[in-house]
C-alpha positions as CSV (number, residue, x, y, z in Angstrom):
1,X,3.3,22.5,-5.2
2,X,1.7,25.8,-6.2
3,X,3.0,27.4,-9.2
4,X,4.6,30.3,-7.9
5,X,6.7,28.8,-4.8
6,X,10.3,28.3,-5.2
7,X,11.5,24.8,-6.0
8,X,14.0,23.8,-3.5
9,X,17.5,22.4,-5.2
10,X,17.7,18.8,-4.9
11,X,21.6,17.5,-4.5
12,X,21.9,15.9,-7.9
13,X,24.9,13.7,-6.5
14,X,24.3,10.1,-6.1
15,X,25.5,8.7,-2.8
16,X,25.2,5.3,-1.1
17,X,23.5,5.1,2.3
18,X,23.3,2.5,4.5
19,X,20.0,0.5,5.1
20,X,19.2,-0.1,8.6
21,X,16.2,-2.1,9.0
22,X,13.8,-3.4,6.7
23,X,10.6,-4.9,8.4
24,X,7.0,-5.8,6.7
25,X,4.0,-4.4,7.5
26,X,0.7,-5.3,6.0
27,X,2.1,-6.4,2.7
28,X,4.7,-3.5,2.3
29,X,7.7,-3.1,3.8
30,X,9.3,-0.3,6.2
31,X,12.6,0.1,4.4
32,X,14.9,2.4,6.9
33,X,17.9,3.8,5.9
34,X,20.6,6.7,6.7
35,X,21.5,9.7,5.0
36,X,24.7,11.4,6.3
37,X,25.3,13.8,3.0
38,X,21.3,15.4,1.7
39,X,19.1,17.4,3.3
40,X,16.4,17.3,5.1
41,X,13.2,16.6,2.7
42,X,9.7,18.4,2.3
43,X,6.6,16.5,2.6
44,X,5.8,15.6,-1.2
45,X,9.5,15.3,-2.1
46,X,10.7,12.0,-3.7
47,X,14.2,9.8,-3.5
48,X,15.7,7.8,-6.4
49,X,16.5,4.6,-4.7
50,X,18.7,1.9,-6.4
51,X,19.9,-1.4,-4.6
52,X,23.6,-1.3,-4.9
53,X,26.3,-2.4,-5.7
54,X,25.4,-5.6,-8.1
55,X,22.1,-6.1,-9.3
56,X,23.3,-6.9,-12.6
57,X,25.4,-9.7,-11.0
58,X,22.1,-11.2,-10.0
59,X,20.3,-11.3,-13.6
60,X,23.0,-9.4,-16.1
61,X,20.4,-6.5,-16.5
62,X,20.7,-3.4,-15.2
63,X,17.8,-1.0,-14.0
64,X,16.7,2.4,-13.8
65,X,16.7,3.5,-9.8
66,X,13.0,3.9,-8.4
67,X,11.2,6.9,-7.6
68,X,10.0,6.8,-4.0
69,X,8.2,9.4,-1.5
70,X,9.7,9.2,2.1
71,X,7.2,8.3,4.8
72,X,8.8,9.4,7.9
73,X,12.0,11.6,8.8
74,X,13.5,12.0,11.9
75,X,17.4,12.8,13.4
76,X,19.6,10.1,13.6
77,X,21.1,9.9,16.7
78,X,25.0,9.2,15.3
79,X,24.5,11.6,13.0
80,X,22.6,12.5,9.0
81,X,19.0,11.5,8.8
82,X,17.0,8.3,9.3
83,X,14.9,8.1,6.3
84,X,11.7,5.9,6.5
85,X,10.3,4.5,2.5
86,X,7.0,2.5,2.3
87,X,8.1,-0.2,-0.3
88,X,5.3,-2.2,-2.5
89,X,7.2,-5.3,-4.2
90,X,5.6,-5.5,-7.4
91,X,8.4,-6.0,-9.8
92,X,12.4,-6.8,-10.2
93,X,13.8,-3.1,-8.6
94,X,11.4,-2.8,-6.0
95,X,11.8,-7.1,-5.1
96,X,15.6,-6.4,-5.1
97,X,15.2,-2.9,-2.6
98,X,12.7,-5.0,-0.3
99,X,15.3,-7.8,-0.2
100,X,18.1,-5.5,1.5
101,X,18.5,-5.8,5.1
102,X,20.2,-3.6,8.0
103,X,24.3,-3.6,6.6
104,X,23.3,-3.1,2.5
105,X,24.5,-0.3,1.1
106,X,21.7,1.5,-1.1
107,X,21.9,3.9,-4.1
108,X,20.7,7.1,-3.3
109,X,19.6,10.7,-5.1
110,X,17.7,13.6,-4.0
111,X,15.4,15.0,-2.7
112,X,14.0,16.0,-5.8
113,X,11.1,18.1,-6.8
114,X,8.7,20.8,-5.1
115,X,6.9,20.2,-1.8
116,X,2.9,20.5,-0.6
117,X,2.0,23.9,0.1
118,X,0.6,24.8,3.3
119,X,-3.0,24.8,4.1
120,X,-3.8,28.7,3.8
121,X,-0.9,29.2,1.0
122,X,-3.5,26.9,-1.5
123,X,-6.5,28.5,0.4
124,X,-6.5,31.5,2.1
125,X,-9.7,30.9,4.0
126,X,-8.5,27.6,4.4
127,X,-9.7,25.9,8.0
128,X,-7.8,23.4,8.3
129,X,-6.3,20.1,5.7
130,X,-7.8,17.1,4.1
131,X,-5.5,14.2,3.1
132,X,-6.7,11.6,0.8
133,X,-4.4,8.6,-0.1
134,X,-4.9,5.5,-1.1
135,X,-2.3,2.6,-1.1
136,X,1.5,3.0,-0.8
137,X,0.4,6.4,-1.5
138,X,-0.2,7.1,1.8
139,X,3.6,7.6,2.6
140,X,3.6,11.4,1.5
141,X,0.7,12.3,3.3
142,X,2.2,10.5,6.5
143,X,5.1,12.8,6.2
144,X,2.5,16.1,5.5
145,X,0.4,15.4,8.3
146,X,3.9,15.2,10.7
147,X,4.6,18.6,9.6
148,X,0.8,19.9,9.9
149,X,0.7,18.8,13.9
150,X,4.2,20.1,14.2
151,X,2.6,23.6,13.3
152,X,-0.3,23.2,15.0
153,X,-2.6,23.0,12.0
154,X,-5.7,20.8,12.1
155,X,-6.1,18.1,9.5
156,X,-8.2,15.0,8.9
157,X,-6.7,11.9,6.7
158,X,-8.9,9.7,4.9
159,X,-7.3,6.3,3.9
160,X,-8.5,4.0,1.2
161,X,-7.3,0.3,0.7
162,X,-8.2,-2.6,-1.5
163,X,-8.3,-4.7,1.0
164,X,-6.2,-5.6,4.7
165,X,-3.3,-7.0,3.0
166,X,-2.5,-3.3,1.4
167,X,-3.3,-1.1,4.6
168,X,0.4,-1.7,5.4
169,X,2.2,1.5,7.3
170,X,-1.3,2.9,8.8
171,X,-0.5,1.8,12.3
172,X,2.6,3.3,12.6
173,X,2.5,6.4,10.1
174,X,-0.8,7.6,11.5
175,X,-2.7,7.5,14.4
176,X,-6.0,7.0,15.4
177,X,-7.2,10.3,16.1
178,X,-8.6,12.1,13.1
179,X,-8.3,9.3,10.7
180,X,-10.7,7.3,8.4
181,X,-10.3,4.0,6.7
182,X,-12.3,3.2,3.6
183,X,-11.9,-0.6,2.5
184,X,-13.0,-1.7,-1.3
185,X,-13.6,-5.5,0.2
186,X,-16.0,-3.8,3.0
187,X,-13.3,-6.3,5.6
188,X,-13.1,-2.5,8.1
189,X,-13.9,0.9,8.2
190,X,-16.3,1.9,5.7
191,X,-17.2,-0.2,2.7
192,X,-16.4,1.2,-0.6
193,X,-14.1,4.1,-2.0
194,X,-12.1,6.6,-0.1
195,X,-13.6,9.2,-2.2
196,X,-16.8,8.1,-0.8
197,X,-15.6,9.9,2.4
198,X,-14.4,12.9,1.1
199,X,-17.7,13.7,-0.8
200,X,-19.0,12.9,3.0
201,X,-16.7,15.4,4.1
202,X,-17.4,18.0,1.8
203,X,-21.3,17.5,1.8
204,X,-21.2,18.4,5.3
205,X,-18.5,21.0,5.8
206,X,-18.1,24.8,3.9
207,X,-16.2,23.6,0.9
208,X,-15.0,26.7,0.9
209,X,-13.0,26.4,3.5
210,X,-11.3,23.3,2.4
211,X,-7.9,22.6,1.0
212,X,-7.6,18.9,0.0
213,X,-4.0,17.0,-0.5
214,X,-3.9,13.9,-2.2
215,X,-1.9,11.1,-3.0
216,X,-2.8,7.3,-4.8
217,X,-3.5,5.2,-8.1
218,X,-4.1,7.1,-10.7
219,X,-7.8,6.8,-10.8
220,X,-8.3,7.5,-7.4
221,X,-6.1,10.9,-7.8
222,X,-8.5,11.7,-10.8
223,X,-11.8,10.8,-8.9
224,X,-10.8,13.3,-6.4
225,X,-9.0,15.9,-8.6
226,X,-12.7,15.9,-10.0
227,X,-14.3,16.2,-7.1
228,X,-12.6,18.9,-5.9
229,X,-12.9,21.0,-9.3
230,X,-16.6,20.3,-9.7
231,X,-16.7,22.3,-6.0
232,X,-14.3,24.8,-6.5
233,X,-12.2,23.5,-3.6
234,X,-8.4,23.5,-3.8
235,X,-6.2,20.7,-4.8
236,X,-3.0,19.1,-4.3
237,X,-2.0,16.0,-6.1
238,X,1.5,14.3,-5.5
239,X,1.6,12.4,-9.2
240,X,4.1,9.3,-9.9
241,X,5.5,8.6,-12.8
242,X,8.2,6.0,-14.4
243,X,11.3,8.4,-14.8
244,X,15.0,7.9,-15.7
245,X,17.0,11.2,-14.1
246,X,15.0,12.9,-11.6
247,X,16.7,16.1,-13.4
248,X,14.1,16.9,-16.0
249,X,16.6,16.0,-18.7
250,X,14.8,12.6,-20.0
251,X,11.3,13.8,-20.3
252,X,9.7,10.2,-18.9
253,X,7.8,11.6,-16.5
254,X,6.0,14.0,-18.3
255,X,1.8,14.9,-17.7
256,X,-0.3,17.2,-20.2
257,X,-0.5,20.4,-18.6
258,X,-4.8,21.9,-18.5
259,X,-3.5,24.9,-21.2
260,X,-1.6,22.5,-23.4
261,X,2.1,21.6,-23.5
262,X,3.9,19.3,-20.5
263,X,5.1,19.3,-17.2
264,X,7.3,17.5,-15.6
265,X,7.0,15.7,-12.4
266,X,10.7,15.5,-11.4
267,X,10.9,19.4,-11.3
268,X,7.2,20.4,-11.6
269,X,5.8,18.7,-9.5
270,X,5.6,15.9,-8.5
271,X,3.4,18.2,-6.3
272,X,0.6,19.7,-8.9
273,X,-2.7,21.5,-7.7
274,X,-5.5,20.2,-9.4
275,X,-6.2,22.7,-12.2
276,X,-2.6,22.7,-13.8
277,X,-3.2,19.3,-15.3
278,X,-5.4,18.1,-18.0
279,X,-5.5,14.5,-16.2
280,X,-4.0,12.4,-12.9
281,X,-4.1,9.4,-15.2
282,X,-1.5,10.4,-17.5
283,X,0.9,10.1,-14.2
284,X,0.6,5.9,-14.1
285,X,3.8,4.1,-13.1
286,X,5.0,1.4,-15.2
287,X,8.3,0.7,-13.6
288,X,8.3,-1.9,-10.8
């Protein structure tokens, strides 16, 4: 999000939605649910998501809600919105969200936090857009590029995996057309890092022209935060971060700003361009 655009206001009241399908895909999961009660979302917006009602029956411990970017939108047909998450199970509150099945009711807040600007809004001479994500981080930039062919704004996304078994969501969230795969294993697409193809991309385009969005592990969002500072081209990162509110009232998802002092991703961001921040890495989840 650029500093100067309004933050929309996220509906701070918790509701429970009703999950509608759950399916995997390439070692995630498509977790589908609907929303009769919030708004629609902006691409880089994030839910907190919170299996419901008794995970504490289940191990007497209770657990912050998890912090999770949307990867598709769209109208439900009996009414609210059909909200799409790409879920990684990793630990105990994303196992107990990927467990839920069409019929569980789910926890839900938001959407919280600012949105991606649009291509000539970070660059005004800006040509066109470059996604970068890597991992389940390629859920926000599924949503962006949606929103980018919807206006008729050309974009390329380049996708990075470790290896097949975390490409999950690229067959349905993208398509073909425009789109590069970068594998670490070398098992598809080209061999090595994602930000292998963006140096490609930049090497043989006007960098001036360019406006990059980005969204991944930590070291991944650095690698190409660096990139595009060492070239002058504009940036957008969409950080995570462990948090407990979502309100900016707990302070756990704060990120040293590039002048000194914080910000924090919940109402700062979790959209930040590139030069606000003194490091991407200070933005690694520890909450599964």
């Amino acid at each position: 999000m650029a500093a100067d655009t309004e933050r929309p206001q996220a509906p701070f009241g918790r509701r429970l939605c009703e999950v509608v399908d759950s399916r995997p895909t390439g070692g995630y999961r498509i977790f589908t649910l609907v929303d009769g009660q919030g708004p629609a979302p902006a691409p880089g917006q994030f839910y907190m998501l919170a299996a419901a009602p008794d995970w504490a029956a289940e191990g007497g411990r209770p657990y912050l809600p998890r912090a999770i970017s949307h990867a598709r939108v769209s109208e439900n047909v009996s009414g609210g919105l059909r909200l799409d998450f790409l879920i990684h199970e990793v630990g105990p509150g994303t196992s107990r969200l990927a467990r839920m099945g069409s019929g569980d009711q789910c926890w839900v807040a938001g959407p919280f936090g600012g949105r991606f600007s649009l291509p000539r809004d970070l660059n005004p001479a800006a040509a066109g857009a470059i996604l970068v994500g890597g991992g389940i981080g390629i859920a926000p930039m599924a949503v962006l590029r949606h929103e980018l062919v919807d206006r008729g704004i050309p974009s390329r996304s380049l996708l990075g995996f470790r290896d097949q078994s975390h490409s999950g969501g690229v067959d349905e969230l993208f398509g073909c057309e425009e789109t590069r795969l970068a594998f670490e294993d070398g098992s598809s697409g080209h061999k090595g890092y994602v930000t292998d193809l963006l140096l490609q991309l930049l090497e043989g385009d006007d960098a001036g022209s360019a406006a990059v969005y980005t969204c991944g592990p930590p070291a991944m969002l650095e690698a190409v935060r660096q990139i595009c500072l060492q070239r002058s081209v504009p940036v957008e990162l969409a950080l995570e971060s462990p948090m407990a509110c979502g309100y900016g009232a707990c302070f756990g998802c704060a990120v040293p700003k590039a002048d000194g002092g914080y910000l924090r991703l919940c109402i700062d961001g979790p959209v930040v361009r590139g030069d606000r921040i003194a490091t991407a890495m200070a933005g690694e989840p520890a909450i599964d």
